[in-house]
DOGUKOL-187472 format. One record per residue (C-alpha): x, y, z. Coordinates in Angstrom, 2 decimals. Example, Ala and Ser with C-alpha at 12.3 -4.5 7.8 and 13.67 -1.06 7.14 Angstrom:
REM residues 2
+---------+---------+---------+
:    east :   north :      up :
+---------+---------+---------+
:   12.30 :   -4.50 :    7.80 :
:   13.67 :   -1.06 :    7.14 :
+---------+---------+---------+
END
This chain:
REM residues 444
+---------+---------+---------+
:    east :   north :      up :
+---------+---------+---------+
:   29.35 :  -11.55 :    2.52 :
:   29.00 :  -15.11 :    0.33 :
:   32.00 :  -16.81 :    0.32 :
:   32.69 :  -19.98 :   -2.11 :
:   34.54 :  -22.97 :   -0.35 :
:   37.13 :  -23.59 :   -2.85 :
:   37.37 :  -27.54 :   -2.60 :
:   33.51 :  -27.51 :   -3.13 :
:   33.58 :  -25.18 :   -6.21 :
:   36.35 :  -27.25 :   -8.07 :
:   34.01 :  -30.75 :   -6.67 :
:   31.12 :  -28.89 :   -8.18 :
:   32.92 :  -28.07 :  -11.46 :
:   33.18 :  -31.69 :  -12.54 :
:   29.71 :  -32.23 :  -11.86 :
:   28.36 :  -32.30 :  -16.02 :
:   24.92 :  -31.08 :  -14.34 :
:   26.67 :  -28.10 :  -12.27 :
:   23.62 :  -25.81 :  -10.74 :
:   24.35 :  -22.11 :  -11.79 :
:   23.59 :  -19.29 :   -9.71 :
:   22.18 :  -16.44 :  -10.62 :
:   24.54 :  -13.39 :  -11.75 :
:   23.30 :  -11.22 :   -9.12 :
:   24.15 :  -13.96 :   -6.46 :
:   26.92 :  -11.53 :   -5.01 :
:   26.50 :   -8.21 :   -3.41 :
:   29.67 :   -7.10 :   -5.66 :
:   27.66 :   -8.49 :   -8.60 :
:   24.32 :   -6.29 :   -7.81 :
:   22.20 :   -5.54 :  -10.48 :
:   22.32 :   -2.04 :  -11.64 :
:   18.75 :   -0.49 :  -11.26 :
:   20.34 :    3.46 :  -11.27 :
:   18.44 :    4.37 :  -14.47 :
:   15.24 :    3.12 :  -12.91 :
:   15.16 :    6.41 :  -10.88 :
:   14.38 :    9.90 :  -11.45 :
:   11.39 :    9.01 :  -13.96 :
:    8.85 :   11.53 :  -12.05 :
:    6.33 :   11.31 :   -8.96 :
:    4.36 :    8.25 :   -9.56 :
:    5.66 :    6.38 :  -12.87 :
:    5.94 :    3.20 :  -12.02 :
:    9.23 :    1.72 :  -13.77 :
:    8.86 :   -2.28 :  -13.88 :
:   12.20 :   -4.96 :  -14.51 :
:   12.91 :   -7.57 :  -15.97 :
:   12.53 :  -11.36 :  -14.74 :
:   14.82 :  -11.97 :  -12.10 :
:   15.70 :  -15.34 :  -10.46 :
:   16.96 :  -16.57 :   -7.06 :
:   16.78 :  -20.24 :   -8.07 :
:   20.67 :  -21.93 :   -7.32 :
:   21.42 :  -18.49 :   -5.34 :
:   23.43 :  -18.44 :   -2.07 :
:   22.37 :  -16.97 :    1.31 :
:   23.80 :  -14.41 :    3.42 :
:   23.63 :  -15.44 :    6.98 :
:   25.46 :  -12.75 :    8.50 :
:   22.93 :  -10.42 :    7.93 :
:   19.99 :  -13.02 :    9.61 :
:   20.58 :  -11.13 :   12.98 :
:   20.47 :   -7.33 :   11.67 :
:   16.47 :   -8.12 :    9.78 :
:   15.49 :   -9.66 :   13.24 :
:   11.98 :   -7.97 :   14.11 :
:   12.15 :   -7.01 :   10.09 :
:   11.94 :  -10.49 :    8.59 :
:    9.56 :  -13.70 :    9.91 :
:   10.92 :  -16.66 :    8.66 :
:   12.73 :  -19.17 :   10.47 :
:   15.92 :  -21.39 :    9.56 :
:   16.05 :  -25.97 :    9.96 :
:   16.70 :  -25.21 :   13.46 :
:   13.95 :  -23.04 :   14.22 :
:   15.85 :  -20.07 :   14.53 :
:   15.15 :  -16.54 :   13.29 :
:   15.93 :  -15.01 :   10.61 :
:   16.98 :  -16.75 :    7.67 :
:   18.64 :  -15.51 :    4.40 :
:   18.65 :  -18.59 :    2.17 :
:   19.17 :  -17.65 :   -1.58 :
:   19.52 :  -14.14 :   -1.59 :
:   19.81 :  -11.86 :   -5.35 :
:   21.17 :   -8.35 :   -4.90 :
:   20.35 :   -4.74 :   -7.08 :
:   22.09 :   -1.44 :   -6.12 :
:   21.72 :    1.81 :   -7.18 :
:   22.97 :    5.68 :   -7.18 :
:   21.17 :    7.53 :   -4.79 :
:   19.72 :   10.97 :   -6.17 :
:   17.83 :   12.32 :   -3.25 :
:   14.09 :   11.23 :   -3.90 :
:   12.33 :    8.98 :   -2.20 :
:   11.14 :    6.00 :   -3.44 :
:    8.79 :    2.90 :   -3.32 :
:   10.46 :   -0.83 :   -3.95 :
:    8.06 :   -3.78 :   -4.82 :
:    8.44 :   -7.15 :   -5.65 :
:    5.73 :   -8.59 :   -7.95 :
:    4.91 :  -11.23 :  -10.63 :
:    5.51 :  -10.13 :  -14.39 :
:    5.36 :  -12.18 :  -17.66 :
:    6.94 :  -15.62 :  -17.71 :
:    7.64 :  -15.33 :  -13.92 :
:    6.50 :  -17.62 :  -10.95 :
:    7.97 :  -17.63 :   -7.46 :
:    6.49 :  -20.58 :   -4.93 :
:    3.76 :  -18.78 :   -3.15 :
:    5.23 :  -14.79 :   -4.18 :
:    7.15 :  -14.85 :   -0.68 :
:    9.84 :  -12.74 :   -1.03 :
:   11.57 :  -10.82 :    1.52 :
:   13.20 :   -7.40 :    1.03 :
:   16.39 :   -5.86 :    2.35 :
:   17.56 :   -2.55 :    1.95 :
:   21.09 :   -1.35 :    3.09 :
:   23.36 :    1.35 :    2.09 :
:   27.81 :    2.12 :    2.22 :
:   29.85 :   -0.93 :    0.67 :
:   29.54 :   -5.17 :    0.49 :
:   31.78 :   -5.01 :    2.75 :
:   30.09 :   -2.54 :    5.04 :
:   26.73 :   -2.43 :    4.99 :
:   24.06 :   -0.09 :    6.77 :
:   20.51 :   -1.54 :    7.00 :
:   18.29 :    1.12 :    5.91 :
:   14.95 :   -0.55 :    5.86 :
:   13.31 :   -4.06 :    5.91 :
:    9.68 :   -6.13 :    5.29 :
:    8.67 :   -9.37 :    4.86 :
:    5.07 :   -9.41 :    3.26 :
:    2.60 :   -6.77 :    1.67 :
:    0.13 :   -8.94 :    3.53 :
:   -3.11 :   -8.26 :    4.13 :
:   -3.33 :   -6.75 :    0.26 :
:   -4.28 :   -9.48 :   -2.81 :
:   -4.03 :   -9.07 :   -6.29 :
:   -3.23 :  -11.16 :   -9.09 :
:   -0.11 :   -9.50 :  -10.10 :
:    1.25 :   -8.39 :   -6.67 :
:    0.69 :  -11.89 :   -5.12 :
:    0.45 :  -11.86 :   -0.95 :
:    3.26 :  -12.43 :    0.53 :
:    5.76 :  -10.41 :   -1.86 :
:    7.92 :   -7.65 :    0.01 :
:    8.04 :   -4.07 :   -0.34 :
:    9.83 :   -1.34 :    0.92 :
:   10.55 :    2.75 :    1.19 :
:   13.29 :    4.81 :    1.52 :
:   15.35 :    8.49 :    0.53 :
:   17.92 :    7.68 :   -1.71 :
:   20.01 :   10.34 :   -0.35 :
:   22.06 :   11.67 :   -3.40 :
:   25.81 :   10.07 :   -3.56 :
:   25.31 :    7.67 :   -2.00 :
:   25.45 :    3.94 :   -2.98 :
:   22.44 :    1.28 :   -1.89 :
:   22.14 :   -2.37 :   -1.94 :
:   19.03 :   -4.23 :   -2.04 :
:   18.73 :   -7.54 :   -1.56 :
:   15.73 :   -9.98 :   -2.35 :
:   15.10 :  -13.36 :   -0.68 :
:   13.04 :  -15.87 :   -0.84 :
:   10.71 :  -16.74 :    2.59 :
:   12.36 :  -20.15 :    4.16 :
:    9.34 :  -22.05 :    4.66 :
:   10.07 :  -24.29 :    8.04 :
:    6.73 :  -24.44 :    9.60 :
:    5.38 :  -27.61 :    9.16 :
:    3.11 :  -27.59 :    6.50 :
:    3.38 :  -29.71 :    3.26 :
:    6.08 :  -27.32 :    1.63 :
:    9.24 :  -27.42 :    3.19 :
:   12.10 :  -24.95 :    1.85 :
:   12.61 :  -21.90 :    0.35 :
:   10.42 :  -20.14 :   -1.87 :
:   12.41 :  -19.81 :   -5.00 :
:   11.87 :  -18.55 :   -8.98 :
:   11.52 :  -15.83 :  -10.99 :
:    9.99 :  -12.41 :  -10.10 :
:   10.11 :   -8.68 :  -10.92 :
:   10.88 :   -5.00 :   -8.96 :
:    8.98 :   -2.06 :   -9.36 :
:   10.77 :    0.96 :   -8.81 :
:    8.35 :    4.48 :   -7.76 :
:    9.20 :    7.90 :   -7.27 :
:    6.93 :    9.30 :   -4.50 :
:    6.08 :   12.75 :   -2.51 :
:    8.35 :   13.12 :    0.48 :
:    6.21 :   14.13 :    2.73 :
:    8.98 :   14.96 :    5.54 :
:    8.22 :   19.05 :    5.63 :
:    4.48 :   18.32 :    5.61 :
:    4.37 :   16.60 :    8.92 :
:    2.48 :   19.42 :   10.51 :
:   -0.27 :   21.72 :    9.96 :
:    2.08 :   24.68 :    9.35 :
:    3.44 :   22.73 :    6.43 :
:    0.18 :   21.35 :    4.68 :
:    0.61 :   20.87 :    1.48 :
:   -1.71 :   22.23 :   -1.11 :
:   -4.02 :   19.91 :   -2.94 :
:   -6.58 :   22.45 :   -4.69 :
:   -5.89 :   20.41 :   -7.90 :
:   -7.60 :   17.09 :   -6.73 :
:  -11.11 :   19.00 :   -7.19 :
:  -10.18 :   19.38 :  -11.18 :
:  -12.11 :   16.19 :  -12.39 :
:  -10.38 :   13.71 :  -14.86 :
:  -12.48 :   12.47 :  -18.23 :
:  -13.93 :   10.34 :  -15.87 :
:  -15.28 :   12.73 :  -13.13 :
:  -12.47 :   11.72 :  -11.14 :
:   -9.24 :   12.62 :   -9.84 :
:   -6.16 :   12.16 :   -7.23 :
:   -3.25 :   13.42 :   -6.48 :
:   -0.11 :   11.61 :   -5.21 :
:    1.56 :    9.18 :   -4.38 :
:    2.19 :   10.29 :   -1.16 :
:    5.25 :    9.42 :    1.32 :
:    4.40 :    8.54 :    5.14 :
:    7.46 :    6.34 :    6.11 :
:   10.30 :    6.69 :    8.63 :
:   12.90 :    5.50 :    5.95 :
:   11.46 :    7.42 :    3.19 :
:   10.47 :   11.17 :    4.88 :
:   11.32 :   10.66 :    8.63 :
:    7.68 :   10.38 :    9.72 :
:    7.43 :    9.74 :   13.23 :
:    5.06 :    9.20 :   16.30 :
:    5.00 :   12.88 :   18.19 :
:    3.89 :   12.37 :   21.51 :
:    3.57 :   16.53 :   21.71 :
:    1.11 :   17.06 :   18.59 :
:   -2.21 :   18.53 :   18.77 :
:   -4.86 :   15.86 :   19.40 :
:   -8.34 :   17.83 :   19.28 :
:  -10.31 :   16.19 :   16.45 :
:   -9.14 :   12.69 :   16.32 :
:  -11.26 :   11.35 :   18.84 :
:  -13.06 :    9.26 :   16.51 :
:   -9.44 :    7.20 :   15.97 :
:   -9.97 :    3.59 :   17.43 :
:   -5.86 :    3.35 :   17.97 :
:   -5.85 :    5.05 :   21.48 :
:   -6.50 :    7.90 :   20.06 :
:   -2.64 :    8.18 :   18.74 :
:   -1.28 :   10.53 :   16.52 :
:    1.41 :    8.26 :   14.54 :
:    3.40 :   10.69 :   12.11 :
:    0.42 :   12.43 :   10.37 :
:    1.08 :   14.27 :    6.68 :
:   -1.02 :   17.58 :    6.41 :
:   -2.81 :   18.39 :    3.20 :
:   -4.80 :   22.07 :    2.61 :
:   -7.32 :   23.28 :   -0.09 :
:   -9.92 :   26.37 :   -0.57 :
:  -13.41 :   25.44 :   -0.47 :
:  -15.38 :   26.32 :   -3.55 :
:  -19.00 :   25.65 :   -2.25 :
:  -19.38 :   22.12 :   -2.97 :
:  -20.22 :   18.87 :   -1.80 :
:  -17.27 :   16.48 :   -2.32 :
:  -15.95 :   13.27 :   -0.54 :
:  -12.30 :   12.44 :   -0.53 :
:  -10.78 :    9.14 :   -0.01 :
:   -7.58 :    6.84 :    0.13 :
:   -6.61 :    5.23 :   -2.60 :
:   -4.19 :    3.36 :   -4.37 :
:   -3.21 :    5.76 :   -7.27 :
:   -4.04 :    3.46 :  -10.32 :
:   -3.72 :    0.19 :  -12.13 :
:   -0.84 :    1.58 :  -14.17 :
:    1.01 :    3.35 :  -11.41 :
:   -0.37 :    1.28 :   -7.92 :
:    0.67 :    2.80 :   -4.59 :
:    1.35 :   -0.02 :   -1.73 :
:    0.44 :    1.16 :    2.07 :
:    0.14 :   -1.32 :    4.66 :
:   -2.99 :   -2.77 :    5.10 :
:   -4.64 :    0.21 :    3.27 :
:   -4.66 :    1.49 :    6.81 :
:   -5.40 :    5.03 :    6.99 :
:   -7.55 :    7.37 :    9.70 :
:   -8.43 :   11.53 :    8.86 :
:   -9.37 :   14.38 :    9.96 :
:  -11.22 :   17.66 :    8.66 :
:  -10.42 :   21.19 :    9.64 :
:  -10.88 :   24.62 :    8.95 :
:   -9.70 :   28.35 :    9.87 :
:   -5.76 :   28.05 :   10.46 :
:   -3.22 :   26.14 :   11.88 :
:   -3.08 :   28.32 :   15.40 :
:   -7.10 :   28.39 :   15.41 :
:   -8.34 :   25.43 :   13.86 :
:  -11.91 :   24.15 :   13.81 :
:  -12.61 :   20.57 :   13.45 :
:  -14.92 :   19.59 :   10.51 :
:  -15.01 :   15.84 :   10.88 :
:  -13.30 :   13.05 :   12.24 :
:  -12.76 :   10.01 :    9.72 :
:  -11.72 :    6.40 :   10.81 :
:  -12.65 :    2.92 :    8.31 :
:  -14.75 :    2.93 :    5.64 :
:  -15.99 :   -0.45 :    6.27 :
:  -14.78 :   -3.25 :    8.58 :
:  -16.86 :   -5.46 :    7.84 :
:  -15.36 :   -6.07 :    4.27 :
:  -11.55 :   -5.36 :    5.48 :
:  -12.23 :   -1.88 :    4.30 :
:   -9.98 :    0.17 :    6.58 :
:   -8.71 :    2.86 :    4.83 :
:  -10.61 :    6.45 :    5.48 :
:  -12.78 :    8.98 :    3.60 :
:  -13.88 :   12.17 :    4.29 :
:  -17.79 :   13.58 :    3.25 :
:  -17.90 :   17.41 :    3.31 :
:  -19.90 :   20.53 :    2.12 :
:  -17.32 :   23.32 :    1.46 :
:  -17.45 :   27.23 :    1.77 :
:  -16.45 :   29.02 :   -0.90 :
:  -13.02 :   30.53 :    0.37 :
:  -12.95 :   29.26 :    4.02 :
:   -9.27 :   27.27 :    4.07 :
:   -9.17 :   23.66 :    4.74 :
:   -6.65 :   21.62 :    6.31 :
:   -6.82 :   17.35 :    6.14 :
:   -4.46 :   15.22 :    8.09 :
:   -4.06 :   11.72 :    7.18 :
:   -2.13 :    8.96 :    9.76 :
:   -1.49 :    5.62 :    9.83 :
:   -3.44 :    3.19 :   11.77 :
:   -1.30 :    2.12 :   15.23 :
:   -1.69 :   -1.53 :   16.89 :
:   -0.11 :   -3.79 :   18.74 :
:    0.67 :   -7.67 :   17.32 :
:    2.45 :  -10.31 :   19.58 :
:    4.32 :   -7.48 :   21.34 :
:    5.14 :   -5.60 :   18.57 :
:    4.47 :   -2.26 :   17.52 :
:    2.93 :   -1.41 :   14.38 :
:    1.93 :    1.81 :   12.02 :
:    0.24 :    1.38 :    9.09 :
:    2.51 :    3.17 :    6.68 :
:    3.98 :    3.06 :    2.88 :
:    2.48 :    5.65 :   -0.23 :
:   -0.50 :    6.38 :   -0.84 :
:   -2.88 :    8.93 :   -3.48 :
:   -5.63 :   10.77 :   -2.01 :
:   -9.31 :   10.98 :   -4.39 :
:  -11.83 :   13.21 :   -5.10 :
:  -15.71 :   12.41 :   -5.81 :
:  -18.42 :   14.68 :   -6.39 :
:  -20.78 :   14.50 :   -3.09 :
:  -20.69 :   14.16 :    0.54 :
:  -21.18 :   10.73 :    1.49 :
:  -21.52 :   12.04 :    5.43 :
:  -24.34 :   14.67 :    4.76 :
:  -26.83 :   12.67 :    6.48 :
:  -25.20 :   11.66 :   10.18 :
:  -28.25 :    9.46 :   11.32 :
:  -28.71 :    6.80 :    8.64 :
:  -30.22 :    3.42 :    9.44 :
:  -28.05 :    0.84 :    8.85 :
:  -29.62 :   -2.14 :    6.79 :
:  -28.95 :   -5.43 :    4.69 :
:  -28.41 :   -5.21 :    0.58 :
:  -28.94 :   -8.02 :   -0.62 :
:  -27.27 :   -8.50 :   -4.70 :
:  -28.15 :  -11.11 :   -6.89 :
:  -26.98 :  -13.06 :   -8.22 :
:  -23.35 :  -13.14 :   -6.18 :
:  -21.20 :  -14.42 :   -7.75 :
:  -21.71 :  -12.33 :  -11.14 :
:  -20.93 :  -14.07 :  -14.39 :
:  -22.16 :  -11.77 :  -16.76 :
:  -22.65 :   -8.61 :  -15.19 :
:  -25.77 :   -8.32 :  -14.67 :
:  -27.41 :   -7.97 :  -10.72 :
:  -30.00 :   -7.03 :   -8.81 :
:  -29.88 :   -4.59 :   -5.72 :
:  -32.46 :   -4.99 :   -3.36 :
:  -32.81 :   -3.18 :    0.57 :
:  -35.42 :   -2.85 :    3.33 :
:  -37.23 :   -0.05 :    4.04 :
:  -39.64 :    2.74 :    2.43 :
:  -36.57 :    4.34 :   -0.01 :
:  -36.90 :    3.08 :   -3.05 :
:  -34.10 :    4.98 :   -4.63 :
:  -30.58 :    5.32 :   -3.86 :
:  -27.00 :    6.13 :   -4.83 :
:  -24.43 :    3.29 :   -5.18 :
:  -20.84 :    3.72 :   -5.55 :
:  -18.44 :    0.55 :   -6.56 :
:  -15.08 :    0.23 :   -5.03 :
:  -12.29 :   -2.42 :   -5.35 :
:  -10.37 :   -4.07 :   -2.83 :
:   -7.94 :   -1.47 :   -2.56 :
:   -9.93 :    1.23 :   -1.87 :
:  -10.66 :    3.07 :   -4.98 :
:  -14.18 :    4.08 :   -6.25 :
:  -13.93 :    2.91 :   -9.82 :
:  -17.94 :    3.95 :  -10.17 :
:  -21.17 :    5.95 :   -8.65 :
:  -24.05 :    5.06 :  -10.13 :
:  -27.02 :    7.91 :   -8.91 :
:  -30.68 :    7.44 :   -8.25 :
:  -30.81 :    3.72 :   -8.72 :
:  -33.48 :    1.98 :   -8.40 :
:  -34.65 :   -0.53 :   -6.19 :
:  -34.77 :   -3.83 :   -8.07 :
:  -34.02 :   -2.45 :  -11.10 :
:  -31.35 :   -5.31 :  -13.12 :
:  -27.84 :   -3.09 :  -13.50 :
:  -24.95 :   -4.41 :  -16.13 :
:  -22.01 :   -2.87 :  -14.03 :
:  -19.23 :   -4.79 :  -16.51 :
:  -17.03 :   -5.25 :  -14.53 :
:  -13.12 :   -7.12 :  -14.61 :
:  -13.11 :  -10.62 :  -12.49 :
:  -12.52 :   -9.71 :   -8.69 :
:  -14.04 :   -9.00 :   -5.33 :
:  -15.55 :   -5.21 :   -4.74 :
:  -17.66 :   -3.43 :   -2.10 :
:  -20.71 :   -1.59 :   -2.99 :
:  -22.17 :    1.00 :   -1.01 :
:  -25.35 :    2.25 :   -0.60 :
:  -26.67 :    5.10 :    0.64 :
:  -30.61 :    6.75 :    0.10 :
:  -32.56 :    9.25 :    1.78 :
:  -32.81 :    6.97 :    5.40 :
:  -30.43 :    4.35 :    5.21 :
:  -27.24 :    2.95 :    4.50 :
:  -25.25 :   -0.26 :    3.59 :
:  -22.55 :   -2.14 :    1.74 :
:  -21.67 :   -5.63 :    1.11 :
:  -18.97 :   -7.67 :   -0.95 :
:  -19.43 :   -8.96 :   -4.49 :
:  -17.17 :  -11.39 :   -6.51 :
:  -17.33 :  -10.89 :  -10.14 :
:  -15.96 :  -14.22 :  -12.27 :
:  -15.43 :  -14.69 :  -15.92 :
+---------+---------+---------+
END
């Protein structure tokens, strides 16, 4: 671990202007985030401001977060731990989800943290898990290239985590490491370890129970290796994933069941909420619909991106129930290869439920909405599409996959004051003979 040079530290001492690092510099000196945990499935516990300006690095552990980290050090060479700040806690045996993030009064040079999780000793440390960015995912609060994590906090045990800042030696106009003040959020989630196959689906009648707002979800949901041991298996029952574009490959899927009730309802990814947000890599997901029972099921549907064209690749499934025929979803994480490297989309996620089956018509022509104006100031736009519909149903989703509103049987051309917060979201829209979505950007 850090070790002072004692000649330097008395040198330093005399210096009126002394730098001071931050009390968390040390592993031994970890910040205590122990009554962080335990605060229920999905509440979201936030920090306060921590800084790793003045701290010390811990090059020893560069070569362990090799393949885990992506920065480089002055001589080119991978990994670097620069100016590391360290939290531990008291494991209780839930799983959780770590997140760096921005927070009142806090800035970090571009949000690039990067996130080390280890458990045992300072002197004796086990790496449990290890990221560099949430990249592709934006948001004002989360930043881009902060760090997050997953992981079973198996009870009695002791963990470490340590934060970094990203050592940027790449040639561009910055050169150093990205250093200042940031905050951890802390999130119990679903380990989803015994739900890994059909025979252990896990009920989720109560996502059909709409919220004041004629919505609901249920979650967050675990689908990591560190967190609940999900796992490629090579042996698992392909037959209804065809419609995958990642081989097909079944990467670790979590099973989900419900009854039908005789209606029409379309279920998506999500990210939980605004409150309580749920990070999973690239919002990466692919489904699949079944019914009967696990030794005779009967694909439904097979679910894969809900719209590429506008980075929207999570999944969502459009169905027409019967009333008491069993259901069975499966959700997985997309699978690619980058530079070599293998890749599953994983992390937590919620799943949502919407009145309507956005997949009841198969054959729908697929045309060009046009909005207007784009950007929106105020508001206010105009929808406009080819064709001899001159109705249809729109539904408004944000970047991260959530439909925050359906708007039915709107007409064409007809002015619409949606009200919406500054940001970017897709709209979708579907009438009796066609279909289409585009991006929006809302400013203030």
């Amino acid at each position: 671990m850090k070790h002072f040079n004692t000649f330097l530290l008395l040198a330093a001492c005399s210096v009126q202007a002394l730098a001071q690092a931050p009390f968390n510099d040390l592993c031994a000196d970890a910040a205590d985030l122990s009554a962080l945990l335990g605060q229920g499935i999905g509440q979201k516990q936030t920090t306060d401001s921590y800084s790793n300006v003045d701290a010390t690095g811990e090059p020893e552990l560069a070569e362990g977060l090799q393949g885990y980290w992506f920065d480089a050090d002055a001589d080119g060479n991978d990994v670097s731990v620069d100016q590391s700040v360290w939290f531990r806690m008291e494991g209780d045996g839930n799983t959780y989800q770590f997140m760096t993030i921005n927070c009142a009064g806090a800035a970090l040079y571009s949000d690039d943290t990067q996130m080390a999780l280890y458990r045992g000793n300072c002197d004796t440390l086990t790496l449990v898990a290890a990221n560099d960015d949430l990249q592709p995912f934006w948001d004002v609060n989360y930043g881009w290239y902060y760090s997050w994590t997953d992981a079973k906090l198996d009870e009695g045990e002791t963990y470490f985590l340590m934060v970094d800042g990203y050592n940027w030696n790449d040639g561009d106009n910055f050169q150093g490491v990205a250093q200042g003040n940031f905050c951890l959020t802390v999130m119990q989630t679903t380990n989803m370890g015994g739900h890994n196959a059909c025979s252990g689906a896990l009920s989720i009648d109560d996502i059909f129970e709409p919220s004041g707002a004629g919505l609901s979800f249920v979650g967050p949901f675990d689908n990591t290796p560190a967190g609940s041991g999900i796992v490629p298996n090579p042996n698992a029952e392909t037959s209804g994933i065809e419609c995958w574009e990642d081989g097909p490959t079944e990467d670790g899927s979590v099973w989900f069941k419900f009854t039908g009730d005789g209606n029409s309802y379309t279920i998506t990814h999500t990210y939980c909420d605004d409150d309580n947000l749920a990070y999973m890599f690239a919002w990466d997901s692919q489904m699949a619909l079944y019914k009967g029972s696990c030794g005779e099921m009967v694909p439904v549907g097979c679910y894969e991106d809900f719209d590429t064209d506008n980075n929207g690749f999570w999944a969502e499934v459009g169905f027409d129930s019967e009333e008491g025929e069993e259901y069975y979803l499966r959700f997985d994480g997309f699978h690619w290869t980058n530079n070599g490297v293998e890749w599953t989309a994983n992390g937590a996620f919620c799943l949502q439920a919407f009145e309507g089956n956005v997949n009841a018509v198969e054959s729908l022509e697929v045309v060009t909405m046009e909005v207007f104006p784009n950007p929106i100031s105020d508001g206010k736009l105009t929808l406009s599409w080819p064709g001899a519909d001159a109705v249809a149903d729109v539904a408004v989703f944000d970047i991260k996959g959530r439909q925050i509103m359906g708007l039915r049987q709107v007409v064409r051309e007809t002015t619409l004051d949606l009200d919406l917060p500054a940001g970017s979201y897709v709209l979708k829209m579907r009438s009796a003979s066609t279909t289409s979505s585009t991006t929006i950007q809302v400013i203030r």
